[in-house]
CHARMM-style PDB file with segment names, atoms N, HN, CA, C and O in Angstrom:
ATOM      1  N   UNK     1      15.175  16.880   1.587  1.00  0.00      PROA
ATOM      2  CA  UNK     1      16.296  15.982   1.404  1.00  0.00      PROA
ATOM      3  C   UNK     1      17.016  16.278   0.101  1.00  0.00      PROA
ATOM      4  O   UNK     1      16.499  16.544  -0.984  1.00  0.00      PROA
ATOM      5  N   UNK     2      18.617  16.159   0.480  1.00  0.00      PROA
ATOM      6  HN  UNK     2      19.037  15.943   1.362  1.00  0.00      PROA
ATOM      7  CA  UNK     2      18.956  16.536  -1.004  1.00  0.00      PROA
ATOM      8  C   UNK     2      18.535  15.254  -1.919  1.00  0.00      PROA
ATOM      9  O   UNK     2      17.989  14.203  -1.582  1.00  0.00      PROA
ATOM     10  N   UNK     3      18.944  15.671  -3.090  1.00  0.00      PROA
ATOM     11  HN  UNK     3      19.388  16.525  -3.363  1.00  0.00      PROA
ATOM     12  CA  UNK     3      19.136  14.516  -4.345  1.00  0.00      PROA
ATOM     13  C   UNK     3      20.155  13.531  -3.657  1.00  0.00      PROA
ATOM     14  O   UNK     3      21.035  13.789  -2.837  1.00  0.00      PROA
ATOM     15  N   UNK     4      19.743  12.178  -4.291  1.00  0.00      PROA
ATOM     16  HN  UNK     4      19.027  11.968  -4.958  1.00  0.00      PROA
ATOM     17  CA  UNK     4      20.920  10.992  -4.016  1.00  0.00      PROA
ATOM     18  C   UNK     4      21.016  10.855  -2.481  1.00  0.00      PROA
ATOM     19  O   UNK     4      21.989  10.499  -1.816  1.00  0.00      PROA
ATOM     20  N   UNK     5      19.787  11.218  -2.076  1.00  0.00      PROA
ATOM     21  HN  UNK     5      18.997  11.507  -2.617  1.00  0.00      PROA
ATOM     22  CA  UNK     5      20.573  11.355  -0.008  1.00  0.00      PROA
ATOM     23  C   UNK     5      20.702   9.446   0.007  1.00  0.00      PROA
ATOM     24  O   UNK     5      19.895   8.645  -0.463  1.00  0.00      PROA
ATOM     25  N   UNK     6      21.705   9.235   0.555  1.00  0.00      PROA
ATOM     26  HN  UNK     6      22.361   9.886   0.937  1.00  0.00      PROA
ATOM     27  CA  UNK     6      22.130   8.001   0.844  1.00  0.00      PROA
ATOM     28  C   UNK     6      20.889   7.335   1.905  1.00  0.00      PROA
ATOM     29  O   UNK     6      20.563   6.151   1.993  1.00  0.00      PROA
ATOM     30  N   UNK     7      20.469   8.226   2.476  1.00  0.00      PROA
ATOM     31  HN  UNK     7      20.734   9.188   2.405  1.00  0.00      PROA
ATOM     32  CA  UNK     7      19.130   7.369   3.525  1.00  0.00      PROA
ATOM     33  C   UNK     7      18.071   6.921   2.745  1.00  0.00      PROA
ATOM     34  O   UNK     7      17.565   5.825   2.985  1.00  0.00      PROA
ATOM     35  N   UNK     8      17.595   7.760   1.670  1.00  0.00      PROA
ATOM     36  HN  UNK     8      18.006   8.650   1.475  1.00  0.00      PROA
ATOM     37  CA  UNK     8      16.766   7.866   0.781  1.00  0.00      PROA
ATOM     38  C   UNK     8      16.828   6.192  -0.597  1.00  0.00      PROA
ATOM     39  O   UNK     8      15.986   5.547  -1.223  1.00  0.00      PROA
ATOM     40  N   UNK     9      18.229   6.176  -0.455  1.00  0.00      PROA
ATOM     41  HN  UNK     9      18.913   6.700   0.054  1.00  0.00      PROA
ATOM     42  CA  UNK     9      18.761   5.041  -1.173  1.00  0.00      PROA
ATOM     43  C   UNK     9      18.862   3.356   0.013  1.00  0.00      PROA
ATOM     44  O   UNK     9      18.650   2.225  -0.424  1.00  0.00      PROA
ATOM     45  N   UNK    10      19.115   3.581   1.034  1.00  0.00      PROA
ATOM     46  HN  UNK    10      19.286   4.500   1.389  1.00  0.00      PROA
ATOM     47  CA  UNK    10      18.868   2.931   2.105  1.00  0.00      PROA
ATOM     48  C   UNK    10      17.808   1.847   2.418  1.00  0.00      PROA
ATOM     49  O   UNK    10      17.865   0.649   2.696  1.00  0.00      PROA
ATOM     50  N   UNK    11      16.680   2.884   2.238  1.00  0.00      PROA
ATOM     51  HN  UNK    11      16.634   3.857   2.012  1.00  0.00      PROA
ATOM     52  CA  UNK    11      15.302   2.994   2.668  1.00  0.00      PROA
ATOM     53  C   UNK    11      14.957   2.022   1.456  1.00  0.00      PROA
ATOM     54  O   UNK    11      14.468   0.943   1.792  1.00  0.00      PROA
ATOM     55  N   UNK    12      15.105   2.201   0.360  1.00  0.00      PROA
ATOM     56  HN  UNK    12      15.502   3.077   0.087  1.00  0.00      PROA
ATOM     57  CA  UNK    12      14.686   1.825  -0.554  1.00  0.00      PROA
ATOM     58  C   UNK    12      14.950   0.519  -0.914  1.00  0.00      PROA
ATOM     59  O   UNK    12      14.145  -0.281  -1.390  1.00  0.00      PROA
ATOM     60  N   UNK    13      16.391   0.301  -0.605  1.00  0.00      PROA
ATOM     61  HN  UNK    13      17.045   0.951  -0.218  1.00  0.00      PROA
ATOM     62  CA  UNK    13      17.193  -1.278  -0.321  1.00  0.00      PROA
ATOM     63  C   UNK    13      16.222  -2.290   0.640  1.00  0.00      PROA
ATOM     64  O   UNK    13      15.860  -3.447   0.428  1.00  0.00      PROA
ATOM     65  N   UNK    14      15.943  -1.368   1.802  1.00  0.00      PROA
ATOM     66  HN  UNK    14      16.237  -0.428   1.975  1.00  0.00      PROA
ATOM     67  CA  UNK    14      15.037  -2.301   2.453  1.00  0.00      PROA
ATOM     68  C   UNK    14      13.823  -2.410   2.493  1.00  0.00      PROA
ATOM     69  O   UNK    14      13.352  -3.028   3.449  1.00  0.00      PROA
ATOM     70  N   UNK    15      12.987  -1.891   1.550  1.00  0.00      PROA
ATOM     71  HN  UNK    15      13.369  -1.390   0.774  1.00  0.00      PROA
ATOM     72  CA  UNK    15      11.421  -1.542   1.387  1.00  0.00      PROA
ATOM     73  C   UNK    15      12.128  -3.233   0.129  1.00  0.00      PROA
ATOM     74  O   UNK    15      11.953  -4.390   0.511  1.00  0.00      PROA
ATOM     75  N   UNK    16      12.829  -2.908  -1.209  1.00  0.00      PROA
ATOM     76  HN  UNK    16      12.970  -1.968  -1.520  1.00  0.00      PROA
ATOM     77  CA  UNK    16      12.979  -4.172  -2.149  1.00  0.00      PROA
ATOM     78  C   UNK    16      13.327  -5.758  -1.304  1.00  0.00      PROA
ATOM     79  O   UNK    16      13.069  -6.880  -1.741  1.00  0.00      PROA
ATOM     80  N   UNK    17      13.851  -5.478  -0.254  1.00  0.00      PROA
ATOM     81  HN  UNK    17      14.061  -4.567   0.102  1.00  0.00      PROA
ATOM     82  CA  UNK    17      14.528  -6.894   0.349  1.00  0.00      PROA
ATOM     83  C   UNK    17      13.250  -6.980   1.028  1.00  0.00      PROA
ATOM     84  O   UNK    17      12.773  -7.787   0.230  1.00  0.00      PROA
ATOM     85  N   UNK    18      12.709  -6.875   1.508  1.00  0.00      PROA
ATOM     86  HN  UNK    18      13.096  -6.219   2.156  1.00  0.00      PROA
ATOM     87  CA  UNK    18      11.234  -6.942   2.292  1.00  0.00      PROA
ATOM     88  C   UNK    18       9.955  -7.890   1.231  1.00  0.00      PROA
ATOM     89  O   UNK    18       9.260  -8.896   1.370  1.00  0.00      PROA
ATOM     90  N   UNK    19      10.134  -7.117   0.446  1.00  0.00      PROA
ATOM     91  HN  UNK    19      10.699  -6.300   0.333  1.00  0.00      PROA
ATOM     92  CA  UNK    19       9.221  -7.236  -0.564  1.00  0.00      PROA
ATOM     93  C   UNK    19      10.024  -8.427  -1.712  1.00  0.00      PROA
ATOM     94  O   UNK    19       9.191  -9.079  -2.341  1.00  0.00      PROA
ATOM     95  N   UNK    20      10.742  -8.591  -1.870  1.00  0.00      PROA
ATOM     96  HN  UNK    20      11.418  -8.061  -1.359  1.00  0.00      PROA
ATOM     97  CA  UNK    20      11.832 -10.004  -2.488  1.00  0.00      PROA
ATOM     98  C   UNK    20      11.232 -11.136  -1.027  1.00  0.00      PROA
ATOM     99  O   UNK    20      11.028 -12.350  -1.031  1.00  0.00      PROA
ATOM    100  N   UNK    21      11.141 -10.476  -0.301  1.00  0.00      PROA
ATOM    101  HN  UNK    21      11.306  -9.489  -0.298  1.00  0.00      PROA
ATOM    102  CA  UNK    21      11.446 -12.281   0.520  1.00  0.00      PROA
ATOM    103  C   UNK    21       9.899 -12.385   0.429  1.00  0.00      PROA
ATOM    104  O   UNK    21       9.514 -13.503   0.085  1.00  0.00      PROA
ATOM    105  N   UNK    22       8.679 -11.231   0.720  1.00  0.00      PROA
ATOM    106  HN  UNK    22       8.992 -10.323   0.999  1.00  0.00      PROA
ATOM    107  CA  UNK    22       7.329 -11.935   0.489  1.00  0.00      PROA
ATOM    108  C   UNK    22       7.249 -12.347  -0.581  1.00  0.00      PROA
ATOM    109  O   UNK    22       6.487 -13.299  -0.749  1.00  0.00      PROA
ATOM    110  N   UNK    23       7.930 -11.853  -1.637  1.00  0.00      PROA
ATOM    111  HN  UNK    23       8.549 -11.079  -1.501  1.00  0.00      PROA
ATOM    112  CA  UNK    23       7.544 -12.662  -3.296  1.00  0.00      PROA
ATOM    113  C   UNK    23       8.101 -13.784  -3.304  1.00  0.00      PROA
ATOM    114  O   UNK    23       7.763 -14.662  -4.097  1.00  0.00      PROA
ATOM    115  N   UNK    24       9.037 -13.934  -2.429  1.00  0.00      PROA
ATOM    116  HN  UNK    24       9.312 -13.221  -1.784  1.00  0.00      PROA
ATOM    117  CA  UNK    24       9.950 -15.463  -2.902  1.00  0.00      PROA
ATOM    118  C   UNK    24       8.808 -16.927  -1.648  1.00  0.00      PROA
ATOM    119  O   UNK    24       8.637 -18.140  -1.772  1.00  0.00      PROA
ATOM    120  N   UNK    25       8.274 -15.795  -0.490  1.00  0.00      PROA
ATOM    121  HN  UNK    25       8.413 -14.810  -0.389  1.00  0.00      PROA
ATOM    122  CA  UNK    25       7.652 -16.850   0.538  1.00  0.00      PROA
ATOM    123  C   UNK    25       6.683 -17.080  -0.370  1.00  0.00      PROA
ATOM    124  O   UNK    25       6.710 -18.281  -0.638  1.00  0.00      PROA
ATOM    125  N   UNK    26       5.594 -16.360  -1.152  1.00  0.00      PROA
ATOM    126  HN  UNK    26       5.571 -15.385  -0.934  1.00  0.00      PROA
ATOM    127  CA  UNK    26       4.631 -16.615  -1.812  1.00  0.00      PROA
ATOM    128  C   UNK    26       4.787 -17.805  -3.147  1.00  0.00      PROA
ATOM    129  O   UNK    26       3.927 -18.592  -3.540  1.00  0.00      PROA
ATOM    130  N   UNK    27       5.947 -17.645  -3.567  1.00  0.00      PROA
ATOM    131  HN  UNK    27       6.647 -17.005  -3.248  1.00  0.00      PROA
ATOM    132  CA  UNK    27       6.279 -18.706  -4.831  1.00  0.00      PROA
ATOM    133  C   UNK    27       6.635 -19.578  -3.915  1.00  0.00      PROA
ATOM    134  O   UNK    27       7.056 -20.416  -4.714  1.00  0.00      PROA
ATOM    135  N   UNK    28       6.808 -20.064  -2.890  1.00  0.00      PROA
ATOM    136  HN  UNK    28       6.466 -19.384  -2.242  1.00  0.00      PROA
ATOM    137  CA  UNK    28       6.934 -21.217  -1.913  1.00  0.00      PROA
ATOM    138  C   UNK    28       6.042 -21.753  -1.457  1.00  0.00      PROA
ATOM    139  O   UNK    28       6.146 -22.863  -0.935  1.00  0.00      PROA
ATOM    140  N   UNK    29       4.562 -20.869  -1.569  1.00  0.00      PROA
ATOM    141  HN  UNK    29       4.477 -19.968  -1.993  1.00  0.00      PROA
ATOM    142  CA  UNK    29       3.572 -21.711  -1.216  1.00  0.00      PROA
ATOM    143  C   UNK    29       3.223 -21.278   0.418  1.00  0.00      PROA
ATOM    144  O   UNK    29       2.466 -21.972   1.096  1.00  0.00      PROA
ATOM    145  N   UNK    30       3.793 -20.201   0.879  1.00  0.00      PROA
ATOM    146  HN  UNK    30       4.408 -19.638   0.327  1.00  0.00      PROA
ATOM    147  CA  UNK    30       3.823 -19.697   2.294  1.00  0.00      PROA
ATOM    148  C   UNK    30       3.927 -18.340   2.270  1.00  0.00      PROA
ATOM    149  O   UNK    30       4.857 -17.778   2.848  1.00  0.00      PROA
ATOM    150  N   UNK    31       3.130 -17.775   1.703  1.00  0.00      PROA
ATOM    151  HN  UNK    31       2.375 -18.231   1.234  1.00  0.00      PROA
ATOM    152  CA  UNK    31       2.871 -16.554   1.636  1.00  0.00      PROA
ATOM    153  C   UNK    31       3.137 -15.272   3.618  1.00  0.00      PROA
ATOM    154  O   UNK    31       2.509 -15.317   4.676  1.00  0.00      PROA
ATOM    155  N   UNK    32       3.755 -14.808   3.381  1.00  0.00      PROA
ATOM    156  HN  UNK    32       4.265 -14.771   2.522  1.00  0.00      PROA
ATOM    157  CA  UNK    32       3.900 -14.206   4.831  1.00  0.00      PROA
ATOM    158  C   UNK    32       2.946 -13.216   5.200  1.00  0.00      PROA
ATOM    159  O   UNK    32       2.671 -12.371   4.347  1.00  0.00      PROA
ATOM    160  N   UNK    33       2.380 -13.163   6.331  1.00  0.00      PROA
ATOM    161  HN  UNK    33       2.604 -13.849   7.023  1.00  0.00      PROA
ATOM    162  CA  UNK    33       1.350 -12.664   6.880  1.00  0.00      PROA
ATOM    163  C   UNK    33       1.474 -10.938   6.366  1.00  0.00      PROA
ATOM    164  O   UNK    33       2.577 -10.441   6.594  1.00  0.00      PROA
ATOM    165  N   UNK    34       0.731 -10.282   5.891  1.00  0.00      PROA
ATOM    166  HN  UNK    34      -0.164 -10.686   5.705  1.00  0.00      PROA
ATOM    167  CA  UNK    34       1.405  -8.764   5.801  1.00  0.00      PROA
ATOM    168  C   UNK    34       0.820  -8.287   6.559  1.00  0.00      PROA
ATOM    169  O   UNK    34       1.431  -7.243   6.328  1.00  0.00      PROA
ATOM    170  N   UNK    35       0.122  -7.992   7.362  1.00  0.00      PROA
ATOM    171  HN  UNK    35      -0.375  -8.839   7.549  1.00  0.00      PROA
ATOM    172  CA  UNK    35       0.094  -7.015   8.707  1.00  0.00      PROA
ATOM    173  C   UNK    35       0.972  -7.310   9.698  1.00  0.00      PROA
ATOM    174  O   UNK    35       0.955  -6.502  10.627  1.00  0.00      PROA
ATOM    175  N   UNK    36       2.056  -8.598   9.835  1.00  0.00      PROA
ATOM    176  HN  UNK    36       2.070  -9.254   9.081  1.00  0.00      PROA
ATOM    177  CA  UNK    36       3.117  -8.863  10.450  1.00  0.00      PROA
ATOM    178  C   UNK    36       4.058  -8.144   9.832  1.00  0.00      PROA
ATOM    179  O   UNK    36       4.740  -7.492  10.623  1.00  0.00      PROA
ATOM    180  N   UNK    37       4.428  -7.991   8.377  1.00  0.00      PROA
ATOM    181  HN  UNK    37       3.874  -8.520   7.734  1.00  0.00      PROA
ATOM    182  CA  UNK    37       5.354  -7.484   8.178  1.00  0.00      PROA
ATOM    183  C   UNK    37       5.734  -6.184   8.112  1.00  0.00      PROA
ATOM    184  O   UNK    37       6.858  -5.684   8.165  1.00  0.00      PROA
ATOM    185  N   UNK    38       3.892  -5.352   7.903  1.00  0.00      PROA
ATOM    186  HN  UNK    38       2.979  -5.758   7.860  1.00  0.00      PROA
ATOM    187  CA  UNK    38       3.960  -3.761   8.082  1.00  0.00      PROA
ATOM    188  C   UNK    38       4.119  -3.370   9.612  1.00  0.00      PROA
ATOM    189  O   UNK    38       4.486  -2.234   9.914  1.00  0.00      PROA
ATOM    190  N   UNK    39       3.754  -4.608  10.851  1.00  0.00      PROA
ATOM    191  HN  UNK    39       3.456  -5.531  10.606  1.00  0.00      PROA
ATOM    192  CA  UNK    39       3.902  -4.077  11.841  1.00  0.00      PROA
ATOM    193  C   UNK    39       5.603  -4.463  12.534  1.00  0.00      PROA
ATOM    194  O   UNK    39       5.980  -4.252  13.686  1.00  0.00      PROA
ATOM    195  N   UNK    40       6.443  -5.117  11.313  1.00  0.00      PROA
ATOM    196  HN  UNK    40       6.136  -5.288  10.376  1.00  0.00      PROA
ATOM    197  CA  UNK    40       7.683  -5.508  12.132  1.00  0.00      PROA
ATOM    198  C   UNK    40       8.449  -4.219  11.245  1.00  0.00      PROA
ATOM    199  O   UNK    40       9.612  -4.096  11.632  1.00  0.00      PROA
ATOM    200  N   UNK    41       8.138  -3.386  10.323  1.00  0.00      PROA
ATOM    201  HN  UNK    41       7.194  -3.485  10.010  1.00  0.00      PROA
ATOM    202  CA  UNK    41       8.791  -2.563   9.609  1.00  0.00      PROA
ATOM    203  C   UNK    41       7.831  -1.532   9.779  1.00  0.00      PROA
ATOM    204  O   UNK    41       6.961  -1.393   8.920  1.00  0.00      PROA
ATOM    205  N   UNK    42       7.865  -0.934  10.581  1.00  0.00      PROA
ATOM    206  HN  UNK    42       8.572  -1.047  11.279  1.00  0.00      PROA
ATOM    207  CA  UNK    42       7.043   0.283  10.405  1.00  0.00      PROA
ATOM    208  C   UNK    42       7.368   1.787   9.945  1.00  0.00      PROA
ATOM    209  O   UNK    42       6.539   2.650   9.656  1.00  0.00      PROA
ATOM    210  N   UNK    43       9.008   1.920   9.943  1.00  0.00      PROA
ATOM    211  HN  UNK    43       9.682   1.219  10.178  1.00  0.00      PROA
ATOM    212  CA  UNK    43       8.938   2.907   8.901  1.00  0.00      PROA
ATOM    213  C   UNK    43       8.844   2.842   7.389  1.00  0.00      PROA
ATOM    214  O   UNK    43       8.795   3.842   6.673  1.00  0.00      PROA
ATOM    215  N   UNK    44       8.815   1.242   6.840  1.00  0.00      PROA
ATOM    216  HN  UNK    44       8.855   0.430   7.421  1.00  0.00      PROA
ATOM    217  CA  UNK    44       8.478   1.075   5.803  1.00  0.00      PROA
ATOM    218  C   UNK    44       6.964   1.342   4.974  1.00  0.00      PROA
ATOM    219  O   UNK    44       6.829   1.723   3.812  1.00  0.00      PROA
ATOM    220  N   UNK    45       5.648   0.937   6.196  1.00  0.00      PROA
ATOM    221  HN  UNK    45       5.758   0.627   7.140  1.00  0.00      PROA
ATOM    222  CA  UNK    45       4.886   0.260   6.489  1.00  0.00      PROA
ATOM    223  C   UNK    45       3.669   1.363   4.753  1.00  0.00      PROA
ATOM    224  O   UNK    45       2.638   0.933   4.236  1.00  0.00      PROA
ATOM    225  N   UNK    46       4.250   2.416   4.478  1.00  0.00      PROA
ATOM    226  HN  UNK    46       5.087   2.766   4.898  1.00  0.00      PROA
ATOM    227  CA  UNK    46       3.191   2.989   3.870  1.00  0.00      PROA
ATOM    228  C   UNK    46       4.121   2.682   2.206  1.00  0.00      PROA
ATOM    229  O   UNK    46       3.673   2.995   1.102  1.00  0.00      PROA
ATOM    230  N   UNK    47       5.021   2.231   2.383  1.00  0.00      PROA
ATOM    231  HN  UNK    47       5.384   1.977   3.280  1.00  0.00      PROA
ATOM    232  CA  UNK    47       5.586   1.839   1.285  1.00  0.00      PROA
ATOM    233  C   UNK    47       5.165   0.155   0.605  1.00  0.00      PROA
ATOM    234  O   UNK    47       4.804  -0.098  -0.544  1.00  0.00      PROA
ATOM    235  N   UNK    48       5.353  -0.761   1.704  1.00  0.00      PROA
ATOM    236  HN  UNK    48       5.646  -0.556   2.638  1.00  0.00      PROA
ATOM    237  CA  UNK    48       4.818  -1.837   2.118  1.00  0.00      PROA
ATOM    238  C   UNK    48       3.571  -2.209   1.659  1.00  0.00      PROA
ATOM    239  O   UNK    48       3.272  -3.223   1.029  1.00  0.00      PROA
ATOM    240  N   UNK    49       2.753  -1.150   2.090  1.00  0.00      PROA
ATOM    241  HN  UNK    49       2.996  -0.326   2.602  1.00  0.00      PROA
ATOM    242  CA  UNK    49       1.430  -0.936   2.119  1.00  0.00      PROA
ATOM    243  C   UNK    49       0.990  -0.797   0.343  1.00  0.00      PROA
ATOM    244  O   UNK    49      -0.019  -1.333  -0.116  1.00  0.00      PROA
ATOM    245  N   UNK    50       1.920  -0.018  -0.445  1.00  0.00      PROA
ATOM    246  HN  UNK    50       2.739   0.417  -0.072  1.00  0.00      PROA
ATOM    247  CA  UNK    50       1.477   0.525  -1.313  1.00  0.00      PROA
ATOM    248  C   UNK    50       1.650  -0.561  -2.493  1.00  0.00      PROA
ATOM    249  O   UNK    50       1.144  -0.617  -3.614  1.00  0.00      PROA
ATOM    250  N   UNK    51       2.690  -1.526  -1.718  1.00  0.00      PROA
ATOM    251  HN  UNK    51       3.101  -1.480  -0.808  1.00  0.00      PROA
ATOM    252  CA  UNK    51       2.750  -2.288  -2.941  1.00  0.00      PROA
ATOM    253  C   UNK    51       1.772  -3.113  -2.667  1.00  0.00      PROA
ATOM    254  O   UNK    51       1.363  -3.394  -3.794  1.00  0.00      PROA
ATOM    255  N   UNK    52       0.903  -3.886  -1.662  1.00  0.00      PROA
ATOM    256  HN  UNK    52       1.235  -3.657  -0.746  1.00  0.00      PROA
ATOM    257  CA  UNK    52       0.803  -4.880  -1.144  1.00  0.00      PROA
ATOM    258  C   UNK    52      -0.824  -4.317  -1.970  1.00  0.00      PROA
ATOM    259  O   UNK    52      -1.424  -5.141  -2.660  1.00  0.00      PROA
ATOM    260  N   UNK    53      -1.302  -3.119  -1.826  1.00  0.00      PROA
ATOM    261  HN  UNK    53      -0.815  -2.449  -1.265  1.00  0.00      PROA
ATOM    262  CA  UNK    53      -2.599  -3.089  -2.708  1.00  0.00      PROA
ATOM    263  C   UNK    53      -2.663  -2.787  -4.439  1.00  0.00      PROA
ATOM    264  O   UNK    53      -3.624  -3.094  -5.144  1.00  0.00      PROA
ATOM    265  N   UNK    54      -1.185  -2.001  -5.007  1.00  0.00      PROA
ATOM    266  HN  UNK    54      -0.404  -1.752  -4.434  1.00  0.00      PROA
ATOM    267  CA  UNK    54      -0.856  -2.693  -6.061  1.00  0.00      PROA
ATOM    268  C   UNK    54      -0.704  -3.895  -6.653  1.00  0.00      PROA
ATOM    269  O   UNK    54      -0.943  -3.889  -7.860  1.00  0.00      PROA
ATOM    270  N   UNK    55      -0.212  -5.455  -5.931  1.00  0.00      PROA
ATOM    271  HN  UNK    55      -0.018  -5.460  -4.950  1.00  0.00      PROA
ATOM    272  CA  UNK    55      -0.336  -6.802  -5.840  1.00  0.00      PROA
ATOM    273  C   UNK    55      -1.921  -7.061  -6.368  1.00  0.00      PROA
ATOM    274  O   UNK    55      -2.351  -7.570  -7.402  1.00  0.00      PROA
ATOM    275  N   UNK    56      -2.451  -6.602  -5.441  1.00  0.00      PROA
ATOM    276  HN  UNK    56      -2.102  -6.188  -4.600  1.00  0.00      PROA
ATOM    277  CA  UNK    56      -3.818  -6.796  -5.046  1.00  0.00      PROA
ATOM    278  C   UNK    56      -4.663  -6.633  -6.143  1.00  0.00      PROA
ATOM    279  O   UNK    56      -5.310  -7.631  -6.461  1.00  0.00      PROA
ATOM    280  N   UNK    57      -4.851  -5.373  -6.953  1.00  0.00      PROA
ATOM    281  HN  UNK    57      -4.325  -4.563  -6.695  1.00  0.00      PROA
ATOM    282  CA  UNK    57      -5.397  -4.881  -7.794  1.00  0.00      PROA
ATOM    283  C   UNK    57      -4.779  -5.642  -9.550  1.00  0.00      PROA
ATOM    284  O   UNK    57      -5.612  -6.001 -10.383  1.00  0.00      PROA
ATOM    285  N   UNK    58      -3.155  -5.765  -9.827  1.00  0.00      PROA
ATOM    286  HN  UNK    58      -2.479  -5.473  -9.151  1.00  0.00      PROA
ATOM    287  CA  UNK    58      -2.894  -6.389 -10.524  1.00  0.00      PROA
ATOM    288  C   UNK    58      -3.281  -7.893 -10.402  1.00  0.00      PROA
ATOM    289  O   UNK    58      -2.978  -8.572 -11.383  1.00  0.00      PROA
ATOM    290  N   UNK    59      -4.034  -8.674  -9.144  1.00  0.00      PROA
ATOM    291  HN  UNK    59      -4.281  -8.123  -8.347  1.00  0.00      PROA
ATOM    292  CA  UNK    59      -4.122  -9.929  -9.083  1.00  0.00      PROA
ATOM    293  C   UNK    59      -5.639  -9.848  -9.477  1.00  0.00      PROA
ATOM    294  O   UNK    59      -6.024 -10.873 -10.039  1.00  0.00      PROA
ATOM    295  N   UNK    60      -6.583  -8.887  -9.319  1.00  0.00      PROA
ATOM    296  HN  UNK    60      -6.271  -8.054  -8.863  1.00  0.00      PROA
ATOM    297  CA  UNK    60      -7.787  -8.819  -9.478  1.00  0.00      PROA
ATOM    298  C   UNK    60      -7.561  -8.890 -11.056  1.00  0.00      PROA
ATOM    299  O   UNK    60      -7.875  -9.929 -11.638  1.00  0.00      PROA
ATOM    300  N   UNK    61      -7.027  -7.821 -11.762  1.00  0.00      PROA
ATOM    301  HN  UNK    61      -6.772  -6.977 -11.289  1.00  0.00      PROA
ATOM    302  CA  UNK    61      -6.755  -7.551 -13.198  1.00  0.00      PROA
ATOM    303  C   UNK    61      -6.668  -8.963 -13.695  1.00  0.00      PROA
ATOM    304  O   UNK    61      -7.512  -9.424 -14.463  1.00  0.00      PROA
ATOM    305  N   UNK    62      -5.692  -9.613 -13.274  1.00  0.00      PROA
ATOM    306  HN  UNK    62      -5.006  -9.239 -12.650  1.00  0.00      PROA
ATOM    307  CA  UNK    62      -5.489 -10.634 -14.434  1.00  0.00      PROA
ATOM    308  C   UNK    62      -6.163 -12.051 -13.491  1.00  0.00      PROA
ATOM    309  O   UNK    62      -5.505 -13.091 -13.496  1.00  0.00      PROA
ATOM    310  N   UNK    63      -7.113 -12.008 -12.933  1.00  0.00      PROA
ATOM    311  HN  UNK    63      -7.648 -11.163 -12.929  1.00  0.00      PROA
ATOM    312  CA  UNK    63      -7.844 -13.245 -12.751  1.00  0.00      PROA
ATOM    313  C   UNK    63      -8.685 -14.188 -13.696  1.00  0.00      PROA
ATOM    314  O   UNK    63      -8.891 -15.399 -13.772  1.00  0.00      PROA
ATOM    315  N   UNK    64      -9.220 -12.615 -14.644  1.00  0.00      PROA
ATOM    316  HN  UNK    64      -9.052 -11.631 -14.583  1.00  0.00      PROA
ATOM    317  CA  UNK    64     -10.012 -13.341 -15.911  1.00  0.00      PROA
ATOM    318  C   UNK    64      -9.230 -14.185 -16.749  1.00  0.00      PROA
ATOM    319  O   UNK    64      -9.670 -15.213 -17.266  1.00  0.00      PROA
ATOM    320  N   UNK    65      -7.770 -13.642 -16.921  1.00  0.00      PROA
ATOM    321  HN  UNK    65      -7.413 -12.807 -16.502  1.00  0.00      PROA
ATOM    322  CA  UNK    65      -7.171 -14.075 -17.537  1.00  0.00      PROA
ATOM    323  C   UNK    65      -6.232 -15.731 -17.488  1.00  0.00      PROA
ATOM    324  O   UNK    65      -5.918 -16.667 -18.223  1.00  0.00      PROA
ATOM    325  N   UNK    66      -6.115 -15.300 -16.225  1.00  0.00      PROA
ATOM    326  HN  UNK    66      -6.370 -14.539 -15.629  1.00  0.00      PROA
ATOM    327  CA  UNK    66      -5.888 -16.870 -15.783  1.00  0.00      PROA
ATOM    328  C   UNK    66      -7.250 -17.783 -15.520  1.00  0.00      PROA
ATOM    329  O   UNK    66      -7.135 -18.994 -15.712  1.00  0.00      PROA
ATOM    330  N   UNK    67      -8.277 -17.365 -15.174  1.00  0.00      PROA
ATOM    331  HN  UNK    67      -8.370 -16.382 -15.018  1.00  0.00      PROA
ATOM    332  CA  UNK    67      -9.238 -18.263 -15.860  1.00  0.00      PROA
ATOM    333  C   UNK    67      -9.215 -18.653 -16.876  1.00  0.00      PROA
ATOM    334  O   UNK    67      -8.990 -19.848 -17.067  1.00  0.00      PROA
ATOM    335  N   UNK    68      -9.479 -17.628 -18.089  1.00  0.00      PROA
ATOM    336  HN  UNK    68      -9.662 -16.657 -17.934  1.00  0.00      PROA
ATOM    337  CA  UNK    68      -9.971 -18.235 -19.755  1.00  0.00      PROA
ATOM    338  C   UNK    68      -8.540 -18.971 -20.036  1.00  0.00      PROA
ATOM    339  O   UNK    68      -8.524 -19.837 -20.911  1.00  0.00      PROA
ATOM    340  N   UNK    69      -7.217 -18.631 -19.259  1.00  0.00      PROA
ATOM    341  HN  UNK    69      -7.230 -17.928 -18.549  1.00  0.00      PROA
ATOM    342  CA  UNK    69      -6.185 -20.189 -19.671  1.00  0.00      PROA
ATOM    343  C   UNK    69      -6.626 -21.551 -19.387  1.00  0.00      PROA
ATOM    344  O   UNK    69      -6.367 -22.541 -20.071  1.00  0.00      PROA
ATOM    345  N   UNK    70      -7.225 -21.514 -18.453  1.00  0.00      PROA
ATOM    346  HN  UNK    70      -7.435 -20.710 -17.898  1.00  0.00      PROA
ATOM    347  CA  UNK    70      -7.389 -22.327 -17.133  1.00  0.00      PROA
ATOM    348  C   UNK    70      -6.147 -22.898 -16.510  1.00  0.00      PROA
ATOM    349  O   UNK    70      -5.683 -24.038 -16.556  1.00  0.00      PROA
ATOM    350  N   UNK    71      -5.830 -22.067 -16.057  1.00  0.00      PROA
ATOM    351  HN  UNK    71      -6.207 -21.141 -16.019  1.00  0.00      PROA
ATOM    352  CA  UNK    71      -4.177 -22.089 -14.747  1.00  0.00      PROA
ATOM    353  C   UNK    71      -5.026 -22.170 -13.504  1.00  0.00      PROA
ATOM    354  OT1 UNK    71      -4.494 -22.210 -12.394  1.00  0.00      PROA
TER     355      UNK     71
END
């Protein structure tokens, strides 16, 4: 693919809007199912994927930490 390919920029618009509406369902208290959402976006799904165990690992990271606040 060249540089700047407009699909490439596309793709990327909708991997962030995907991932904006689970962050915004989750600060609502309704977190959205994610194997629904990797299976309603599936050319996203390894992008999806990548953040969803990044989440994961940064939520493990700072658990101690929101303990010793007590939040």
């Amino acid at each position: 693919m060249a540089l700047n390919d407009p699909s490439d920029s596309a793709s990327e618009d909708r991997v962030n809007q995907v991932i904006a509406a689970y962050l915004k369902s989750v600060e609502q208290g309704n977190a959205l199912d994610r194997q629904e959402l990797l299976a309603q976006h599936p050319d996203l799904a390894d992008e999806l994927a990548a953040f969803f165990a990044d989440r994961d690992r940064f939520e493990q990271a700072a658990a101690p930490l929101r303990d010793a606040a007590g939040a």
